[in-house]
C-alpha angles and dihedrals in degrees: 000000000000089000087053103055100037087057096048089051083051091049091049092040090051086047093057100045084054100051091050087041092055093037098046093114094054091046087047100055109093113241117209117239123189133175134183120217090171096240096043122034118198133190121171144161120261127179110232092233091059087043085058109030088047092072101023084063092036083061095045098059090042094063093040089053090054096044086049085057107052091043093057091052100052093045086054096055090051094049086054092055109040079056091049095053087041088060088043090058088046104050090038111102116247119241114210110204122192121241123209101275083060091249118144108232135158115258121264089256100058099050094050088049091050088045083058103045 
């Protein structure tokens, strides 16, 4: 699976190279922008390829920033969790059981609780 999608990304990547390759003329033309604030009016010369890779990276990092945000959160919550079981472990009484030799130990469970914290 991991063949598959790392030859398709190249195939779209390689799509894509071709189609600004073939287009560089057009991304490279200024385009004139003006706007009118009323009290200040503003033209100016922008190349094509700025007026599309500005937003298409805004938007990236956008996203990016959401998805961030989401992950840390979430992160968080679990983090919160795994200590307060970990307090509950540690608060809960232990309960020795005899085996069949008549030795006290601690049950299965809680060893292998007390190996992973």
């Amino acid at each position: 699976m991991r063949l598959f999608k790392l030859i398709t990304s190249l195939i779209i990547l390689g799509l894509v190279g071709v189609f600004v390759y073939q287009n560089l003329a057009i991304w490279q033309q200024p385009e004139s922008l003006k706007y009118n604030l009323y009290l200040i009016n503003k033209s100016f010369n922008v190349k094509i390829y700025i007026l599309v890779l500005v937003p298409l990276l805004t938007g990236f990092f956008l996203g990016l920033t959401v998805l961030l945000k989401f992950h840390f959160k979430t992160r968080r919550r679990l983090k919160l969790e795994r200590k307060e079981k970990q307090q509950a472990q540690a608060s809960a009484p232990r309960k020795p059981t005899v085996d069949e030799a008549g030795v006290a130990s601690v049950s299965a469970q809680e060893s292998e609780a007390g190996k992973e914290g």
